[in-house]
MIFI-701937 format. One record per residue (C-alpha): residue number from 1; residue in three letters; x, y, z. Coordinates in Angstrom, 1 decimal. Example, Ala and Ser with C-alpha at 12.3 -4.5 7.8 and 13.67 -1.06 7.14 Angstrom:
REM residues 2
{resi = 1 resn = ALA X = 12.3 Y = -4.5 Z = 7.8}
{resi = 2 resn = SER X = 13.7 Y = -1.1 Z = 7.1}
***
This chain:
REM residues 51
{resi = 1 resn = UNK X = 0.0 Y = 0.0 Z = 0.0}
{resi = 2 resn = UNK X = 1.2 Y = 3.3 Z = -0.7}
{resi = 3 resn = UNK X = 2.0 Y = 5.5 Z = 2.2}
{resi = 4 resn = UNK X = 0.4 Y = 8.9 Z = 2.3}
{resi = 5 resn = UNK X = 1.5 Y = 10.1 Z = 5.4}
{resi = 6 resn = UNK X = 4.8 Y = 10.3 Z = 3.8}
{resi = 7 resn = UNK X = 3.5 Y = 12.8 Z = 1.2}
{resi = 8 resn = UNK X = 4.8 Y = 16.4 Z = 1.8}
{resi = 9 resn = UNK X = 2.7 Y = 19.1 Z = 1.6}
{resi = 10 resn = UNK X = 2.4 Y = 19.7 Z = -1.5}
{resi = 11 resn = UNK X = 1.7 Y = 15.8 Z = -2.9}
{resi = 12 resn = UNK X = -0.6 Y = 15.7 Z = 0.3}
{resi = 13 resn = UNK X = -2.5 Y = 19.0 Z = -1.6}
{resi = 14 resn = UNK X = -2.7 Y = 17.2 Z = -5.0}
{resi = 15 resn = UNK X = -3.9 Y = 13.8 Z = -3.8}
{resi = 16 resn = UNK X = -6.8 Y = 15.7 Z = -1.5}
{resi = 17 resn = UNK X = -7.9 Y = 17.5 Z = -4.7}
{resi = 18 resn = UNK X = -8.4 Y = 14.1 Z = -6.4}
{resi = 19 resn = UNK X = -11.6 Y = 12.0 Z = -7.1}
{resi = 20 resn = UNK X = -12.2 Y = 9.5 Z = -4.5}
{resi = 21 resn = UNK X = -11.7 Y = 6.6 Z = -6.9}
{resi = 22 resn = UNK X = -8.4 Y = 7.7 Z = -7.7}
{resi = 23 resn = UNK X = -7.6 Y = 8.1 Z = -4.5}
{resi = 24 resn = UNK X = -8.7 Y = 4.7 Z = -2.9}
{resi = 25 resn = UNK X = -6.3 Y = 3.1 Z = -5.7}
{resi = 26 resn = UNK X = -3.1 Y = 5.2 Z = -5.1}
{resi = 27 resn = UNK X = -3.6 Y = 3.9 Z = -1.7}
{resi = 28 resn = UNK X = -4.1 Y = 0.4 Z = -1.9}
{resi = 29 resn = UNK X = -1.7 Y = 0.5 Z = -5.0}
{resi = 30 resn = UNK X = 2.2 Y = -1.1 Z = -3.7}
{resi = 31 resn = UNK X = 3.5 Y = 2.6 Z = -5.8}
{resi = 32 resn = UNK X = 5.8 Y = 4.5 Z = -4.0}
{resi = 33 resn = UNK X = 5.2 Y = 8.5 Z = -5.3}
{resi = 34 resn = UNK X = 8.5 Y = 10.5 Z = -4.0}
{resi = 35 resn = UNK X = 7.3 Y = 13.4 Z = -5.6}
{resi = 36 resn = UNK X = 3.6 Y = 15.6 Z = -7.1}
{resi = 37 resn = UNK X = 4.9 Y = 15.7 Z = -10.2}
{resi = 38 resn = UNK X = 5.0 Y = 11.6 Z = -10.2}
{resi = 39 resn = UNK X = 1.0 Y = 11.9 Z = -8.7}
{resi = 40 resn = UNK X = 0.0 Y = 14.2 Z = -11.8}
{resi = 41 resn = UNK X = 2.0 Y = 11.9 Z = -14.3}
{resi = 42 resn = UNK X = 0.4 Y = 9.4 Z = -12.5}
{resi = 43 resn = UNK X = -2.9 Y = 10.5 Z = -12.9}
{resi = 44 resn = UNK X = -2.6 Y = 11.7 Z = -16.6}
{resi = 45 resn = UNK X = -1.4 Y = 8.0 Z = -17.2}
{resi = 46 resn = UNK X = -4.9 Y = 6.9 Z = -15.7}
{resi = 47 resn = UNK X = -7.0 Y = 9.2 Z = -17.3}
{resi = 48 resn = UNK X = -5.3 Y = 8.7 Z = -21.3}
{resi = 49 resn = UNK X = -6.3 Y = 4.9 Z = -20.5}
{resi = 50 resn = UNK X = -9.6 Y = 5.8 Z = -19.2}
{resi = 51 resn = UNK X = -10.6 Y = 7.2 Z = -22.4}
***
C-alpha cells in the first residue's frame, strides 16, 4: 500500500484534490510516489487509458 503520510505538503495538496476513486487506488496501489509531479504523471497515465 502506498504510504500517504509520507506525502509532503504539496503531494498531500494534490492527492486531497483528487476523485475518490483515484484516491482509494493510489492507496491500496504497492506505488511508491516521491514526488507531485509523479501523482499528476500518474494520474494523466490513468485518465489517457480511461478514455
Amino acid at each position: 500500500m502506498a504510504d500517504i503520510t509520507k506525502f509532503n505538503r504539496e503531494m498531500r495538496e494534490y492527492f486531497d484534490s483528487l476523485p475518490m476513486v483515484l484516491k482509494e487506488e493510489i492507496v491500496q496501489s504497492s506505488i511508491e510516489f516521491e514526488s507531485a509531479e509523479e501523482l499528476k504523471k500518474y494520474f494523466e497515465n490513468v485518465n489517457k487509458i480511461g478514455k
